[in-house]
Structure formats: C-alpha cells, structure tokens
Residue frames as qw, qx, qy, qz and C-alpha x, y, z in Angstrom:
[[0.607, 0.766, -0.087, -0.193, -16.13, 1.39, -10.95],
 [0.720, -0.184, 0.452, 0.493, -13.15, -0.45, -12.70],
 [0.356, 0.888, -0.018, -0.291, -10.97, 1.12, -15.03],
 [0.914, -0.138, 0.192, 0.328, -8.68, 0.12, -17.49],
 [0.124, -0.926, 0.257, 0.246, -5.34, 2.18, -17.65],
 [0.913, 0.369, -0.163, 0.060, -3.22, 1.12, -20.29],
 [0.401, -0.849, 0.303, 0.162, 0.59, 0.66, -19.93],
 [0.605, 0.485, -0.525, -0.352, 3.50, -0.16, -22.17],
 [0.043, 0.242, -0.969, 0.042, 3.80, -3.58, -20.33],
 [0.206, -0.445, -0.636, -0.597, -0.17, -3.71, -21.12],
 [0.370, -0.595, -0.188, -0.689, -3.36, -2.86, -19.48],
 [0.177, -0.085, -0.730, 0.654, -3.43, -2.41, -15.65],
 [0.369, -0.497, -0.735, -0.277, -6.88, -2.15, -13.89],
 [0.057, 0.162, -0.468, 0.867, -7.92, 0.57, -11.26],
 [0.265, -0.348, -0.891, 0.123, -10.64, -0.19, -8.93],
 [0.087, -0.213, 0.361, -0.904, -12.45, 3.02, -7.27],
 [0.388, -0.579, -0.654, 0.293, -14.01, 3.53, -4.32],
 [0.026, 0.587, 0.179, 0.789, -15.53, 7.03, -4.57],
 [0.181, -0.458, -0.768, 0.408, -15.97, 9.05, -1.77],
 [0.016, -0.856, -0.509, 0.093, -18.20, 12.40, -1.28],
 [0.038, 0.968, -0.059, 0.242, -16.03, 15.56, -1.48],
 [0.873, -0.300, -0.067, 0.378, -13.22, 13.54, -1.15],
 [0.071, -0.924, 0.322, 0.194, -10.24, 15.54, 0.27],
 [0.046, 0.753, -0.569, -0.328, -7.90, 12.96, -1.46],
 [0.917, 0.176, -0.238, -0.268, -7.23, 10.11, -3.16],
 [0.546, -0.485, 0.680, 0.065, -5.22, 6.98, -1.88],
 [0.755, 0.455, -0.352, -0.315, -3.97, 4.86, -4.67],
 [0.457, -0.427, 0.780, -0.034, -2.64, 1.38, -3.68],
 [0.701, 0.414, -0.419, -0.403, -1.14, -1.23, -5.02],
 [0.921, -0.345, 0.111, -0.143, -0.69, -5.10, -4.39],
 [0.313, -0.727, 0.596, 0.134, 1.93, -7.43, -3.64],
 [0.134, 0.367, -0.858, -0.334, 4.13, -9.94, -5.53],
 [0.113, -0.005, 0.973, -0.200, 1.97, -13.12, -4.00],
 [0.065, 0.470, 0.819, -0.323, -1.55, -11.57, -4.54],
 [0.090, 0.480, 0.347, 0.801, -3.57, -8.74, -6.01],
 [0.360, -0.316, 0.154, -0.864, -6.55, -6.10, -4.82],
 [0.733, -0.463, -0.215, -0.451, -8.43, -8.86, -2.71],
 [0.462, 0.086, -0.668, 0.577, -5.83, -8.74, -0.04],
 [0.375, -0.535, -0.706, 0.274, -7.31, -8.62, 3.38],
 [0.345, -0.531, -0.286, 0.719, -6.33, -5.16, 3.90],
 [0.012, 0.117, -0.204, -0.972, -7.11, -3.40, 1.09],
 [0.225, -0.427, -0.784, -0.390, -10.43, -4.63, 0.61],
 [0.278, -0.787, -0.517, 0.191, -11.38, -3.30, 4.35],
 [0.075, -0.352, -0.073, 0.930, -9.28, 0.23, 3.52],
 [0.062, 0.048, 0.566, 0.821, -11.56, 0.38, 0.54],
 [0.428, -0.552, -0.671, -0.250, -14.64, -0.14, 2.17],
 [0.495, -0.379, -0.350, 0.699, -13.35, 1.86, 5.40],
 [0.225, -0.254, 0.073, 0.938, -11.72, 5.48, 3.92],
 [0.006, 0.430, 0.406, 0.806, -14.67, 6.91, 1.68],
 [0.439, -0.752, -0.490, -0.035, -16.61, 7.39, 4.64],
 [0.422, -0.684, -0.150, 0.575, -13.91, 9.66, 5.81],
 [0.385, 0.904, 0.005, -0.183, -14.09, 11.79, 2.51],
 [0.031, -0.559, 0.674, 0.481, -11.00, 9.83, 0.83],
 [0.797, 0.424, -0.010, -0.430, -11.35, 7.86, -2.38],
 [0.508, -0.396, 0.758, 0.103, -9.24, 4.53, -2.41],
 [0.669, 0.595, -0.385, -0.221, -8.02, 3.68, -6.16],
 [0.655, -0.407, 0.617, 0.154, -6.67, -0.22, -5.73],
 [0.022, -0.697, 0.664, 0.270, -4.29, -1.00, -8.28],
 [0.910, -0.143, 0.388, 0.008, -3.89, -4.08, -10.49],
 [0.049, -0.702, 0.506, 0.499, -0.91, -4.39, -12.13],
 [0.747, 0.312, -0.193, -0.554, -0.68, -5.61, -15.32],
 [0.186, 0.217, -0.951, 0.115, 0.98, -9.01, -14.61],
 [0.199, 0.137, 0.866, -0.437, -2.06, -9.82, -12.76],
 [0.590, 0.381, 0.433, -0.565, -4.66, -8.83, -14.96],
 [0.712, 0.328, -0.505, -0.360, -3.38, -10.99, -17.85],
 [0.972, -0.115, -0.203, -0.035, -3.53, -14.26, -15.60],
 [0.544, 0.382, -0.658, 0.353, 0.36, -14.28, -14.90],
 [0.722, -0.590, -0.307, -0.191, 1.38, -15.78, -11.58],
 [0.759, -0.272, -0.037, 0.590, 4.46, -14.47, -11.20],
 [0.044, 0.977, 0.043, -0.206, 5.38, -10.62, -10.76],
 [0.725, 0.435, -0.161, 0.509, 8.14, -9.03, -12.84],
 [0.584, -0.164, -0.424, 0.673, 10.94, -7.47, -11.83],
 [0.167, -0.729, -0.337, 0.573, 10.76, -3.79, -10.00],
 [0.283, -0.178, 0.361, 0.870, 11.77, -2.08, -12.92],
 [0.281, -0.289, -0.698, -0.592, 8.98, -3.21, -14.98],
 [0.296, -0.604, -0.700, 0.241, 6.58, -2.52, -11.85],
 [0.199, -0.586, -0.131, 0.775, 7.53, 0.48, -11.37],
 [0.109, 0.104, 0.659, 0.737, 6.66, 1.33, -15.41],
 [0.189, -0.605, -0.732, -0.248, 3.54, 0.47, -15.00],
 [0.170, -0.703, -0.506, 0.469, 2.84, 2.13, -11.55],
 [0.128, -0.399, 0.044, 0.907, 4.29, 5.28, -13.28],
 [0.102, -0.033, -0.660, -0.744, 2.41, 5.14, -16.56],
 [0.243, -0.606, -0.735, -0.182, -0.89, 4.56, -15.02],
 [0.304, -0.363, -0.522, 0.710, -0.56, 7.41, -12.42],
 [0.026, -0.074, -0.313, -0.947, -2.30, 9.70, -14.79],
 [0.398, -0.407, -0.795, -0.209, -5.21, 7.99, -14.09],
 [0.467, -0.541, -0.646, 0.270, -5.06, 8.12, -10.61],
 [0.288, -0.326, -0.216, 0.874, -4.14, 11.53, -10.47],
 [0.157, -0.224, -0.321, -0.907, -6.85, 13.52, -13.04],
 [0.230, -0.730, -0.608, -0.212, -9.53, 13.47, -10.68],
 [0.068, 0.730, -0.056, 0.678, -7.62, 16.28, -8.90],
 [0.705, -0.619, 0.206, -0.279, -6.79, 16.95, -5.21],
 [0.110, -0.631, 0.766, 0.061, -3.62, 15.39, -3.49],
 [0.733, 0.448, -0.496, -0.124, -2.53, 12.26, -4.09],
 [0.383, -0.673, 0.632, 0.024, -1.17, 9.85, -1.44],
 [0.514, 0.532, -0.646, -0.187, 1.05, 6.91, -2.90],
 [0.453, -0.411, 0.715, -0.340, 0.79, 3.26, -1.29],
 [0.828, 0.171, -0.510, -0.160, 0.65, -0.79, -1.59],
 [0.728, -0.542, 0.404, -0.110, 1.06, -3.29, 0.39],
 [0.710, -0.167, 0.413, 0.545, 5.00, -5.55, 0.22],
 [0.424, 0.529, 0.332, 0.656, 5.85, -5.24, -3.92],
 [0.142, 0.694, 0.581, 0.401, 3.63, -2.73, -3.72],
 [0.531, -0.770, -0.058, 0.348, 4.83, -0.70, -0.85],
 [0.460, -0.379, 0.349, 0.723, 8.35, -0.79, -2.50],
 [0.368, 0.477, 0.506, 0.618, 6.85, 0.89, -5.71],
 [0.051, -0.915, -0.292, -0.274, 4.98, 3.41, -4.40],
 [0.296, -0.842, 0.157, 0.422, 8.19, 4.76, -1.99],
 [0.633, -0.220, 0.346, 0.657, 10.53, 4.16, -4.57],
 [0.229, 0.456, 0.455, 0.730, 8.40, 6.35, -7.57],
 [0.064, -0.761, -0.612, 0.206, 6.17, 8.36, -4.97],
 [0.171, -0.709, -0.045, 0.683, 8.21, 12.02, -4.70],
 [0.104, 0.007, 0.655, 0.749, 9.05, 11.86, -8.88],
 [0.041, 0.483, 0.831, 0.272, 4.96, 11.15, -9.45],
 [0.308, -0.343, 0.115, -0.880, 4.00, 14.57, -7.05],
 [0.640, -0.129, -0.734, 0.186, 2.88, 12.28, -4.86],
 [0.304, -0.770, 0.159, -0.538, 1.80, 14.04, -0.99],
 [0.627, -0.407, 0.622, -0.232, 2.69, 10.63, 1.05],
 [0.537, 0.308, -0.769, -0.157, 3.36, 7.24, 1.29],
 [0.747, -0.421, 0.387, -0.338, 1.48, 4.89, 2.84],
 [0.461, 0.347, -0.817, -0.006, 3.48, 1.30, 2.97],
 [0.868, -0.359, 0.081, -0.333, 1.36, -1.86, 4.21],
 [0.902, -0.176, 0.329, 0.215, 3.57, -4.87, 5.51],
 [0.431, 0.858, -0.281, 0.015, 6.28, -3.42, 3.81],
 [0.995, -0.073, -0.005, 0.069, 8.87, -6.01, 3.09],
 [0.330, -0.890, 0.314, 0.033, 11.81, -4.93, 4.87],
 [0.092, -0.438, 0.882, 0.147, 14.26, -7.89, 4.39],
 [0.623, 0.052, -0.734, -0.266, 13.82, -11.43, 2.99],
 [0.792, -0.542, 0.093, -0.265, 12.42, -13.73, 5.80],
 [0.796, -0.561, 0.067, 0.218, 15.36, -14.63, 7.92],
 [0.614, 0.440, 0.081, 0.651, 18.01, -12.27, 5.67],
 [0.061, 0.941, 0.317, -0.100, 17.91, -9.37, 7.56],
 [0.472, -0.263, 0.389, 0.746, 21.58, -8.66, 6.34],
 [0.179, 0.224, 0.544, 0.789, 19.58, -7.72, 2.87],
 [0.028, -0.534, -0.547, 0.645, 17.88, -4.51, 4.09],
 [0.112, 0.646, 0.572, 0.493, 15.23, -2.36, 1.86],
 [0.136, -0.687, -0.290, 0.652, 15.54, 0.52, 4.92],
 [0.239, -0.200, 0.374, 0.874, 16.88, 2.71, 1.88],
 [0.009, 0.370, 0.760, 0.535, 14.36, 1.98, -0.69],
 [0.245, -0.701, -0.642, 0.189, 11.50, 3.26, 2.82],
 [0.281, -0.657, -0.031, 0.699, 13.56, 6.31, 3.52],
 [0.069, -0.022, 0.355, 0.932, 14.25, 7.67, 0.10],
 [0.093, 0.718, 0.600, 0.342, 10.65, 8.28, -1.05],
 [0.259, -0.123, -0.078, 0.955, 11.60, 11.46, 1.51],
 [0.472, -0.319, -0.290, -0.769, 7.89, 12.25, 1.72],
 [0.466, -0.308, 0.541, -0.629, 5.76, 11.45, 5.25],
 [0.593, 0.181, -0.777, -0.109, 5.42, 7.91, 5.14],
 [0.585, -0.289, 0.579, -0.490, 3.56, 5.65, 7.74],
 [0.068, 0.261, -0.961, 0.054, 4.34, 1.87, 8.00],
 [0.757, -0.232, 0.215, -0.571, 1.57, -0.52, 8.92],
 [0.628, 0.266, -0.726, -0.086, 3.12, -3.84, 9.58],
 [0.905, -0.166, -0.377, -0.101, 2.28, -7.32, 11.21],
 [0.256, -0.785, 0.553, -0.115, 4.31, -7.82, 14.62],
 [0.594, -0.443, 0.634, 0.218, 5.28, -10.98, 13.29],
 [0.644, 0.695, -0.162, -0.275, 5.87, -10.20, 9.83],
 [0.894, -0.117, 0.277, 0.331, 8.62, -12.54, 8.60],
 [0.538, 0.648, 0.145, 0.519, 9.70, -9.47, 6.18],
 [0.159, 0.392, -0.452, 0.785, 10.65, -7.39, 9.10],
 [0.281, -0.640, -0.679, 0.223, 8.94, -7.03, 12.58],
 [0.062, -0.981, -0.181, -0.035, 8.11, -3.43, 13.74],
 [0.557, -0.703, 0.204, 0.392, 11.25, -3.24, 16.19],
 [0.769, -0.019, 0.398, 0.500, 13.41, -3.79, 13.23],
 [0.409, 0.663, 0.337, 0.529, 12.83, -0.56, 11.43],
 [0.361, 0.324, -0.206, 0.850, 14.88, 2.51, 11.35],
 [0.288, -0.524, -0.619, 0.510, 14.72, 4.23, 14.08],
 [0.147, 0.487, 0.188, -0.840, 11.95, 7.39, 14.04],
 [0.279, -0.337, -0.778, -0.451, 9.68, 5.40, 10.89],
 [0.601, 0.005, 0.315, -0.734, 5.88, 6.17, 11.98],
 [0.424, 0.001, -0.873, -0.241, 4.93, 2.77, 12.01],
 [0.718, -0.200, 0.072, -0.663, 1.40, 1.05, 13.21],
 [0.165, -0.329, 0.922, -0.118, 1.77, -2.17, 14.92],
 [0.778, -0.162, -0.243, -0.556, -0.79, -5.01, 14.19],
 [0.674, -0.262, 0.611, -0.321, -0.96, -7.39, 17.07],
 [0.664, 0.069, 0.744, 0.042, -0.27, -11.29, 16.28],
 [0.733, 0.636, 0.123, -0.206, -0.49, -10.35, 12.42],
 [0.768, 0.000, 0.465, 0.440, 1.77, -11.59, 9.49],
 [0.269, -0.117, 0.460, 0.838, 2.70, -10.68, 6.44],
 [0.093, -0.244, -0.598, -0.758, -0.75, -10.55, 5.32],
 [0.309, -0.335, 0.258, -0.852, -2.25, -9.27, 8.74],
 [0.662, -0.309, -0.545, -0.412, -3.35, -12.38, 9.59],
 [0.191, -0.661, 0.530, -0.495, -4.05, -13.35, 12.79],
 [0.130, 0.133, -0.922, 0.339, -4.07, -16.50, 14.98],
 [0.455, -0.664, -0.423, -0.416, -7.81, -17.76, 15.85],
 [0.545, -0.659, -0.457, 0.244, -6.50, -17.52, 19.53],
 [0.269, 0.376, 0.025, 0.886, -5.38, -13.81, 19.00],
 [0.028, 0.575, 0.740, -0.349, -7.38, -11.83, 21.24],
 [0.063, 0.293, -0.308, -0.903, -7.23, -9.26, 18.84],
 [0.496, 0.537, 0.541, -0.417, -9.06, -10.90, 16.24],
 [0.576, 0.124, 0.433, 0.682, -9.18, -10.71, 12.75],
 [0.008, 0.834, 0.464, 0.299, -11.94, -8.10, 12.67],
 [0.354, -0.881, -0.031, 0.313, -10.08, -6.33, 15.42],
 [0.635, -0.316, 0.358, 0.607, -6.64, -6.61, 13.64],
 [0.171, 0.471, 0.479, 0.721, -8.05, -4.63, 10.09],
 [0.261, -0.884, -0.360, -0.146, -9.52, -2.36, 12.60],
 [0.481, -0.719, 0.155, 0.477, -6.45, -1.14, 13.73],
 [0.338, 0.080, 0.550, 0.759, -5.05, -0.87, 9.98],
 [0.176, 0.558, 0.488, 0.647, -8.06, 1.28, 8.92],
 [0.372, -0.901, -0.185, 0.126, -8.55, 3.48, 12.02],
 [0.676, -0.333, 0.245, 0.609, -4.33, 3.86, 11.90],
 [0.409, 0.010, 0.420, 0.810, -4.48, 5.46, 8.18],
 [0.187, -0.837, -0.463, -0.222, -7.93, 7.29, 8.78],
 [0.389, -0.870, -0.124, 0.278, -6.32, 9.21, 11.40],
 [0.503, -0.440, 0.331, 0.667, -3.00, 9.60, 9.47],
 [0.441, 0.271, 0.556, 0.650, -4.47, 10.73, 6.77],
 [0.154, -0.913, -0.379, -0.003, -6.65, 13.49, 8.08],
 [0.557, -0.607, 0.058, 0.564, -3.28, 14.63, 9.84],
 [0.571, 0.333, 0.364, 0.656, -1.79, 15.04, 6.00],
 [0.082, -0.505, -0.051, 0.858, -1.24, 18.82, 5.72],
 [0.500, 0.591, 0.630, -0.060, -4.06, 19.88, 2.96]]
C-alpha cells in the first residue's frame, strides 16, 4: 500500500509492508543519491514482515516531485518530522532508520519523535577521503540503541572507523550501497543476507 503524507515542503510517499501482529514498525528512509529502490531496503521490506515487523519506506518529498537533488538537512528533517504521524498511528513502537541522508535524519530527529531505536544503513560517517569532517556526533546523539550496518569498504566510513562501542554489522566486500564485487565470495544475495538477518535479530532483541 502507498500512502501519501503531506508535508509543508509537499507530499512525501510511505510505502508499507504489513506484517501479521506486527510487534513494530520500522520506518526508513533513503539517501541523498537514490530513493526506496535501494538494494537494501527493498530486501528489508520483503525480509522483516515475516518476522512480525512492518517496514514503512519513506520517500521524501524531493523525490517524489522528480527533483534530483536532495535539500539541505534542515528541510529533510521537516519533512521526516511532519510525516511521522503517519508512521506512527498504527500504534506499537516505533524504530527510526534510513540508509546515508537518511540515516543522518532518523538519528538526528529519532529521540524528539518517541522513537524506540535507530537503525542507520551505510551511514555516512565522513565525506569520502575527509575523515577530518566527522558525523560521529550527529550517530551518538540520537542517545537511543542504535545499530550500524555498513559496507567494509564504504568510502563514507569503513566499520573500523567508528566510535569505539557503536553496534555495528559488517558487510563483507560491500560499498556504500552494499554492493559487492562479482568475485566476492559473499555474493550479492549473501551480502543483503547478512543486512536482513543482522536487523531481524536486533530487532527482536529491542526491549518490548
């Protein structure tokens, strides 16, 4: 089911994936470069209702009036906040998440929204080769349980590079967008298996 969620920077688009007696709802949103048919949300959304969560992907409105360029975080963050009503009146926690952009919205509004977590795909840690201009802050304040999944050769940070005692999920040979090398022996099928087993299990863990 698509829905459309207005906002005052206009109409933003929620996607659900319904599960049975779901015990919560994940709500993610995309990144600057791309929208909901990124690699990884498409297979959490197809993944997590089978484990009795319901996975609400995000389009912000910049993307669902054609633009091809995201604004700035301020105006991201608007939106994310001004739609959250949406995502939040079917009842039952809430966890907050996106992948890059979208990462940094959901820690940076998650604990204000009532939010229960943060999940943060490929969360874009520094510019590629800047790592002088760190985002650690932006990861840490959301100050709500918060679990990383990122590419070990993300160009936006690698794993090692993040603060020390982040819960973070490695993804073999994956990038920024989890791809992988064809001579990975992961795989690509194997490499989104390890992203949707990783936040299946961390989300059960969530304290109910």
């Amino acid at each position: 089911m698509i829905q459309t969620a207005p906002t005052p920077v206009g109409d933003a688009r929620i996607h659900w994936f319904d599960a049975e007696n779901a015990k919560l709802t994940l709500a993610l949103g995309h990144g600057a470069g791309g929208g909901v048919e990124a690699r990884d949300l498409q297979a959490l959304a197809a993944a997590l209702p089978e484990h009795g969560i319901t996975v609400a992907l995000v389009e912000q409105p910049w993307r669902v009036a054609g633009k091809k360029v995201a604004p700035a975080p301020k105006t991201l963050d608007s939106a994310w906040t001004a739609l959250w009503p949406a995502v939040a009146e079917r009842g039952g926690p809430v966890v907050a998440g996106g992948r890059s952009a979208g990462a940094r919205v959901a820690c940076r509004t998650a604990r204000e929204l009532g939010a229960v977590a943060v999940l943060a795909l490929s969360f874009p840690l520094h510019p590629p080769g800047k790592p002088e201009k760190s985002r650690a802050e932006e990861l840490t304040g959301a100050a709500l349980p918060t679990l990383v999944v990122q590419g070990a050769k993300d160009p936006f940070g690698r794993p090692e590079e993040f603060p020390s005692g982040t819960r973070l999920v490695p993804v073999p040979d994956g990038d920024h967008g989890f791809a992988v090398p064809k001579k990975a022996a992961i795989g690509q099928d194997g490499a989104l298996a390890v992203i949707t087993e990783a936040v299946a299990e961390w989300l059960a863990g969530l304290p109910g």
